[in-house]
N, C-alpha and C positions, 0 to 999 in steps of 0.2 A: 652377559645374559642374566637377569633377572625370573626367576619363576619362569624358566623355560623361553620366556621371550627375548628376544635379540633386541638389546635394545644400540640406540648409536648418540654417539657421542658429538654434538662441533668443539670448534678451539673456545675456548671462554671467549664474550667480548666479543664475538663474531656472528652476524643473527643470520639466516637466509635470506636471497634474494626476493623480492615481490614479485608477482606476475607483470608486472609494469615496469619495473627495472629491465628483467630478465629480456622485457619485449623492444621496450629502450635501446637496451646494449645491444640486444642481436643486431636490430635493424642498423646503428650504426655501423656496427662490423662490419655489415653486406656492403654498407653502400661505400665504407676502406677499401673494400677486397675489391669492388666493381671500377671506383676510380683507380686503385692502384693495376688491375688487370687490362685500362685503355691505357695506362701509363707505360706499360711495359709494350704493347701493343703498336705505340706509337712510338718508341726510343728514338724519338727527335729529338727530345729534351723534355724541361720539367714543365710542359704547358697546362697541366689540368690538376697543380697540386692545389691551386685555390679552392676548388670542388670540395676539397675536404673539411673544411669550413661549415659543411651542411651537416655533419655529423655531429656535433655537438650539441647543434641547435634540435637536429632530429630527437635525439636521446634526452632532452629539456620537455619533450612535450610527454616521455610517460616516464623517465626514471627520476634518482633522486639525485640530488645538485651533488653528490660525492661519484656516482658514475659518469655524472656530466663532464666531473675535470678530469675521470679515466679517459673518457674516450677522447676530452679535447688532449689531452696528453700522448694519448698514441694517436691521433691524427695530427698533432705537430710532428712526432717524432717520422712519420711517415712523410711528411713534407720533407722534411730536413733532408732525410734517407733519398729521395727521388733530386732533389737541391743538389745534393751532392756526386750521386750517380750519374747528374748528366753533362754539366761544366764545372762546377762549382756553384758557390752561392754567389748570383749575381742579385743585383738591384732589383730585378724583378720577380725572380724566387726568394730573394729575405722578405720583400714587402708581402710575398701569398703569404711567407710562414707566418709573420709579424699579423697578418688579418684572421690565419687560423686561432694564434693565442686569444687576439682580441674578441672573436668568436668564442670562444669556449668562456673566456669570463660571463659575454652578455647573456651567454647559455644556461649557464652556471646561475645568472641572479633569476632569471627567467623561471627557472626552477624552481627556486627557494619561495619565490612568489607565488606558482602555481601549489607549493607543497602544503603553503600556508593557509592559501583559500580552501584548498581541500580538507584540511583539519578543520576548518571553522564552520562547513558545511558539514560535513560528519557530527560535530557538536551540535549544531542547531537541528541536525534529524536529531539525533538520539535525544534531546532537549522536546523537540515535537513530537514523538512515539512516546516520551515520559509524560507529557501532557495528556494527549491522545487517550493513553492507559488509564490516568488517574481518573477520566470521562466515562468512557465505556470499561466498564465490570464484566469479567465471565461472565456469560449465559449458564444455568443450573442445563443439564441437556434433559430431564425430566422435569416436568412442570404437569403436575397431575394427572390429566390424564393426556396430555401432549407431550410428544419428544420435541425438541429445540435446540437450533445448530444457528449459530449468529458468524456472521464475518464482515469484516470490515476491509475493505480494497483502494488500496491507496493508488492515488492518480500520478504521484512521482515521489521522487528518492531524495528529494531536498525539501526543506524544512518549513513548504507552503503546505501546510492541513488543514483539512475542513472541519464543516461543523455535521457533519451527517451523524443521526445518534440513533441508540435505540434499548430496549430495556424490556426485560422481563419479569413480572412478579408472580407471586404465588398469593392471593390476596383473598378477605374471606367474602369476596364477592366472583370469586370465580379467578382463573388466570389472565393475566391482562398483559396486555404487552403495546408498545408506544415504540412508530419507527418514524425518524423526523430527519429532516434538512436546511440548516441556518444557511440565510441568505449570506455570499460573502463567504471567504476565507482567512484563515491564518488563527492567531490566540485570538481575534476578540470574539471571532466563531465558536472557536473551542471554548469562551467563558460562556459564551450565549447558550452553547449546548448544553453546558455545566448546570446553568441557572434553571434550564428544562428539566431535567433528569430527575435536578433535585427537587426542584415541586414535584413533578411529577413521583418522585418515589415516595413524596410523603403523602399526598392527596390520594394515588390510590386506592389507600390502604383507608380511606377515611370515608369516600363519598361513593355512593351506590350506584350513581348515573353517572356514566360515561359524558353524559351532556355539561354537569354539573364539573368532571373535572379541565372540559374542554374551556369552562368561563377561567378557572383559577388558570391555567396555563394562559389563558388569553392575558390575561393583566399581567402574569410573572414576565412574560417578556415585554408587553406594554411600556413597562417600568424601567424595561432594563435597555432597552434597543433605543435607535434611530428612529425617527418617522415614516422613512423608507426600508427600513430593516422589519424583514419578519422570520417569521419558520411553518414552513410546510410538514403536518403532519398526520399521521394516522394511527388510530387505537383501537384493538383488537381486545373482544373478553370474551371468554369461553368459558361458559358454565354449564354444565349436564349435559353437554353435547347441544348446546346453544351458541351458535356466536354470535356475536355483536358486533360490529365496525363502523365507526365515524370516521370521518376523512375533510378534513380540514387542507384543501386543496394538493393532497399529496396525492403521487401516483395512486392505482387503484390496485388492490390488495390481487392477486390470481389464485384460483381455486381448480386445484388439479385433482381431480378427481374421474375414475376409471379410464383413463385415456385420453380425458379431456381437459383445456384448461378455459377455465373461465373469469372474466374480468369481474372485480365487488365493484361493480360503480356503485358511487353513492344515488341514493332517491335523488337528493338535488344539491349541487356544486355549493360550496359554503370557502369564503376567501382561508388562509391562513392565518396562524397564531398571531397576535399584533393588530387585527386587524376588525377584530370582534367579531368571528365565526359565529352564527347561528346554523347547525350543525342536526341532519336528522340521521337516525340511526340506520344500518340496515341490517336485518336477522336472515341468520341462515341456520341448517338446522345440518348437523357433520354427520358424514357417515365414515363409520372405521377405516383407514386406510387414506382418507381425505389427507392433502396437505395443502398448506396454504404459503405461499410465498410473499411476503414483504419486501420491501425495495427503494432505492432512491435513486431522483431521477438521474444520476450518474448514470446508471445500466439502461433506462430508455432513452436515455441521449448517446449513447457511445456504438460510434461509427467510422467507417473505412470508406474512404470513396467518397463520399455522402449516402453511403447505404448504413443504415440502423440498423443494430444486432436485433434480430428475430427474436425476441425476448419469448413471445406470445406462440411463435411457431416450433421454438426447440424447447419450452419448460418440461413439458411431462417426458422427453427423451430423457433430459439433463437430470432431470429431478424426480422423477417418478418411480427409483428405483434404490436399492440399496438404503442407507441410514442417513437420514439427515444431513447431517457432516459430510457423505460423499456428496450428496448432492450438490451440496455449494460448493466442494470440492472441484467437483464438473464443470458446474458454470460460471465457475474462476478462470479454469484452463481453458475453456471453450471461447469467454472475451476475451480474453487475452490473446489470444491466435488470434482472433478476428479482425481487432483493431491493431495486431502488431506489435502487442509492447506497450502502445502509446494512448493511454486512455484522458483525457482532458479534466475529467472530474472522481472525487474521489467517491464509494460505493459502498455503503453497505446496506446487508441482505439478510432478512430472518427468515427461516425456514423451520417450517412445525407440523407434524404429522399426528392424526388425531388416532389414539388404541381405541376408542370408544367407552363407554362407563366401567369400572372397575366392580365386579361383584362386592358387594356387603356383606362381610366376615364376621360370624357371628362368634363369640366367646363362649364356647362351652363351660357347663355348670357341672360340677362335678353331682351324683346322682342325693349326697347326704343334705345338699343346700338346699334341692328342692322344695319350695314352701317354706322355708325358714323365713322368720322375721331379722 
């Protein structure tokens, strides 16, 4: 006992079983204990000890290749045991036990192959979320006078990622934030997002019109893409409780506001990045408590059945309440139940709730400065 805490000890050299060992080994126990229970059931002789043969093989598809020759070892020794309990070992009980061994070997390499692919798969996620990361930057969750909750939703657990990006500044033309989707998956996605982010994080901060930084983003991927590669995007600026949104063929921004949610179409559709967007603005004027949801077309394409998640009829339930963060909290858990787990495309989602203008804080003068030069 440690500081009151019980603590426990294993033998050195001996680590705990996995949930997949554990599930391995039980499963073939049952299925010894079931053919050995029609064994005794039928003591005519040793007719079902080849049965046992499955059990090695069973315990190959989730433990590891050192439980596989436990269990092909007590399902030989349990051949032998029924071999011998009923005549002896004749020619056709040595040939089951001799198929049990030979079973447990192929079991055995069956193993060591499935152990292997699955380590290389584990590497190449955690290689893809290392990527992934060095792409998408925390969100600040205050951005002047907006809160801000970013999330990215991966479409599966193996080492195919997308290029869905998005990005928030603080910049001296108001807050500005870029949510986009590179055609196409994997690293060259992920480099094509990169090459966004990164213009995009520098021009920001440099060019006054949203229009003007839709041209520089048009060429950075220009340059960098296929003829048929582009990137679908939309950029959001919020100044004085002004917003601004271009949309360069990306979904359309939702505006939830007192109960209601409403879609920013653009004035008029303008292609994607790549492809030389002429791009018109549209303004909306925010009232406190407004939030606005960005998104990629992962979330209005993902479906059950062929029925599409209600994106449009559950926002303001999902998101209309609590802090940011829960919100996309919500409507993480809520597509995920809908489509089952099983989403096709990867997803991410900005969410920003506007406090309205911040009072102007004036610095008190202490009474002796007054009128001093």
């Amino acid at each position: 006992m440690l500081f009151g805490v019980p603590m426990q000890f294993s033998p050195p050299g001996r680590r705990p079983l996995s949930p997949g060992s554990r599930a391995g080994l039980g499963a073939a126990v049952v299925l010894l204990a079931i053919v050995s229970a029609v064994e005794i059931a039928d003591g005519s002789g040793a007719n079902y000890v080849g049965l046992v043969a499955a059990a090695p093989f069973l315990a190959a598809a989730f433990a590891s290749w050192r439980m596989v020759l436990v269990v092909g070892v007590l399902a030989t020794v349990v051949g032998i045991g029924f071999a011998i309990a009923a005549r002896g070992v004749t020619l056709a009980t040595g040939v089951n036990v001799v198929g049990v061994a030979l079973a447990t070997a192929i079991a055995a390499v069956v193993a060591v192959i499935r152990e292997r692919q699955a380590t290389r798969i584990a590497e190449l996620s955690k290689l893809a979320q290392v990527a992934q990361q060095a792409v998408l930057r925390p969100i600040e969750p205050q951005m002047g006078s907006l809160s801000v909750a970013g999330r990215y939703i991966s479409a599966t657990a193996t080492a195919e990622i997308g290029g869905d990006l998005y990005e928030c500044l603080d910049t001296p033309y108001g807050v500005r934030i870029i949510i986009g989707d590179v055609r196409g998956k994997g690293l060259d996605a992920v480099r094509t997002a990169s090459i966004v982010l990164g213009s995009y994080r520098h021009v920001a901060y440099e060019r006054a019109d949203l229009r003007a930084i839709v041209a520089d983003l048009d060429r950075a991927v220009a340059r960098s893409v296929g003829d048929e590669d582009f990137v679908t995007a939309a950029m959001v600026e919020e100044r004085g409780g002004t917003l601004t949104i271009v949309n360069c063929g990306h979904p359309a921004p939702l505006l939830l506001r007192r109960g209601e949610v409403i879609p920013l179409e653009p004035p008029a559709p303008a292609p994607p990045l790549g492809f030389m967007p002429v791009v018109r603005p549209r303004v909306e004027r925010l009232e406190p408590g407004d939030r606005l949801l960005l998104f990629t077309d992962g979330l209005g394409e993902a479906r059950r059945e062929g029925e599409f998640f209600p994106i449009a009829d559950r926002a303001w339930r999902l998101l209309g309440h609590g802090t940011v963060g829960d919100g996309l909290a919500s409507l993480e858990t809520a597509l995920v139940e809908w489509v089952h787990g099983r989403l096709d495309d990867d997803i991410a989602v900005v969410l920003l709730e506007y406090a309205g203008q911040r009072p102007v804080t004036t610095v008190s003068v202490p009474s002796w400065e007054v009128g001093s030069e």
